[in-house]
Steps between C-alpha positions, in 0.01 A plus 500: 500500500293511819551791770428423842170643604542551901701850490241629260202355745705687829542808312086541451455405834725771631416772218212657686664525821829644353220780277331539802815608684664744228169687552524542840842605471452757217214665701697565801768632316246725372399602826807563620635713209162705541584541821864666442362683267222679770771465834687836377210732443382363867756499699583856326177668588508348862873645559402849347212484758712427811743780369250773442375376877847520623539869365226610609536415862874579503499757304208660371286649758071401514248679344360723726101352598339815558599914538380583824513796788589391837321599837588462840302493791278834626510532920166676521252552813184290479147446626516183754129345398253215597316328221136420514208423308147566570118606368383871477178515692252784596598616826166463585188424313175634599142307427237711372178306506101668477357565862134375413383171403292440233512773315560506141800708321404785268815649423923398516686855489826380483709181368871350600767704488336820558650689761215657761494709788319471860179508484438481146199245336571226369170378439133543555210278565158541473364749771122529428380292778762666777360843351143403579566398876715811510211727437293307700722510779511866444116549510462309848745690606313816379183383684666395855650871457138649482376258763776652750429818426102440619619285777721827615257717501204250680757462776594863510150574583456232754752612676339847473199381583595305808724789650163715500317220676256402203671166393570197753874374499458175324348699206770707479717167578337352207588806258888492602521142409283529132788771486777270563363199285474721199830625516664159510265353246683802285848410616461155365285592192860714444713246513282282265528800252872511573572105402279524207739824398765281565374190319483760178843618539599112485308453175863672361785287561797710588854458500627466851831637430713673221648218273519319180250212409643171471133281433175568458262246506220734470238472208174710386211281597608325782362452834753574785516230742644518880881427521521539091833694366428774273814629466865476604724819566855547494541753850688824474622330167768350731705208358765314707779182401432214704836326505625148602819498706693193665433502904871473487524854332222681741789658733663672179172684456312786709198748419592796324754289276455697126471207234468497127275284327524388148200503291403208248564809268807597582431808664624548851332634832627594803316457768593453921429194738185606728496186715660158555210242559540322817438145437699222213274299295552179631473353136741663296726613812458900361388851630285783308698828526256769448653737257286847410503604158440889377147636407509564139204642315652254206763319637642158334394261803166308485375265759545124416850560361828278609799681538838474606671755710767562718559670869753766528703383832783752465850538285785333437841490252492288260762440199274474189555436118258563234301217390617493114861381682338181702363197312280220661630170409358163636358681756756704629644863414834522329738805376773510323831608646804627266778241594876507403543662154160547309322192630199490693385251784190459553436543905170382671403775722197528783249751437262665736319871496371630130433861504376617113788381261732399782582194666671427883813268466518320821814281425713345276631852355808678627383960522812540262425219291360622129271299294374524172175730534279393196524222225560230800217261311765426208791445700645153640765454772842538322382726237737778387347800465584843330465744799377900333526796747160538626303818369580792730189647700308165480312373772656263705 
């Protein structure tokens, strides 16, 4: 019996097809049983989520950010100043250089910093060859003396001589002038002796004024030399602040305006406006204000320093908060303002005067409004807040 091969031949053909098929169809069953089975726990997490969210912001009220004090603003009476910046300078600095030329240095008494008084040495050169021509000076001087004396008493006879009739005029002319000669060849021999004296006297350089010594360029050994700095003083040990002001802020300022400068230290000193100088610099469009500072046997200014300082012009209110209750953000100040409920907004505010711990609020900031006074650094706009009574007898 024969079978007819042609189903048998389709049915081969088609096989891998129809295998191929049954796979695909058993794996995304697969997939999507796996799929039923995960949906529930999903979509059950997700709707617990949204309800807990919809409790809490219907029902359960935020946690609160941050306990906090509030502040408001302080209406106090401040300073009105003028900021300005300048050097600390000697008010004037005297040049102490050696009087004779040539002459070598035997001795420096003193060294910078030392404070000195009028008059005192400050160094000595060598003075053996001024001490020679001063006694030699002094001997001609001695001689001239005794020749006056003989030419005195010559001429006090000729005129004796020629009142009795024994001496002719001229001789007793003659006399009278040997008289006259000698006495001026003494008068200048004096004067030589009184250079020389003062030629020895320069062999000590002196201090020309009391001070402090800011350089000395003096050394043992050397030869002085005409024009040649030995040594720089401070005068009177007066400083003064030479500061830089706008030529638009001249009319605000007048002599006799107190200021207080700030040292690089930190230590302040007050000092007062002595004179306003009279032209601009044509470069940088400012004026020096010359501003006298205190004489202080050990005071904290030095010459060279920069400081900053400002000009008292007179008072003014101002509403001020501390600074722990303004925060600088992107370059501008902020505070925080309580808002409805316990929220805070967070207010940009102008700022202006700073007097210790204190800062001016210029605008943006209601006098009744209050903020929160410390903390403001951790806060964000929106926050809720726990607001504590503040501690009583604190500083505001």
């Amino acid at each position: 019996m024969s079978a007819n091969p042609a189903p048998r031949t389709a049915v081969r053909r088609f096989l891998p097809w129809v295998l191929a098929a049954a796979a695909l169809l058993a794996a995304g069953g697969i997939a999507l049983w796996s799929g039923a089975l995960r949906a529930p726990a999903g979509g059950g997490d997700a709707a617990v989520a949204a309800g807990t969210r919809a409790v809490t912001t219907a029902g359960t009220p935020a946690r609160p950010a941050l306990s906090v004090t509030l502040i408001g603003p302080q209406r106090e009476d401040w300073p009105r100043t003028l900021a300005a910046q300048g050097n600390i300078v000697a008010w004037q600095e005297a040049v102490v250089g050696g009087e004779l030329s040539g002459f070598r240095i035997v001795e420096v008494l003193i060294n910078v910093g030392d404070r000195v008084r009028k008059g005192q040495p400050l160094a000595r050169v060598n003075a053996e060859a001024v001490a020679i021509d001063v006694a030699q000076a002094r001997a001609m001087a001695a001689e001239a003396e005794a020749v006056l004396a003989e030419a005195k008493a010559n001429a006090a006879r000729s005129r004796d001589l020629a009142a009795r009739g024994f001496l002719s005029p001229q001789g007793a002319t003659q006399s009278a002038t040997a008289e006259e000669t000698a006495a001026a060849r003494l008068a200048a021999l004096r004067a030589r002796l009184q250079a020389e004296e003062v030629r020895l006297a320069q062999t000590q350089v002196l201090a020309p004024d009391d001070g402090t010594i800011s350089a000395r360029t003096a050394t043992v050994g050397a030869l002085t030399q005409p024009g040649q700095d030995l040594f720089r003083l401070i005068r009177g040990n007066r400083l003064e602040w030479r500061a830089e002001v706008t030529a638009g802020e001249l009319d605000r300022l007048a002599p006799g305006m107190p200021a207080v400068v700030h040292l690089p230290n930190g230590a302040e000193v007050r000092g007062r406006a002595r004179t306003i100088a009279p032209t601009v610099d044509p470069q940088t469009r400012n004026a020096i204000v010359y501003v006298d500072l205190p004489v202080a046997e050990s005071g904290p200014a030095r010459a060279g320093m920069f400081a900053r300082g400002e000009f008292e012009l007179g008072r003014a209110p101002a509403l001020s908060l501390p600074q722990s209750a303004v925060v600088q953000r992107d370059g501008f100040a902020y505070v925080f303002r309580l808002d409805a409920g316990s929220r805070v907004a967070q207010t940009k505010i102008g700022v202006g005067r700073r007097v210790g711990e204190r800062i001016e609020v210029t605008g943006g900031l209601a006098p009744e409004a209050q903020v929160v006074a410390s903390g403001t650094g951790f806060l964000a706009d929106g926050d809720v807040v726990h607001v504590v009574p503040a501690v009583p007898g604190a500083s505001r």
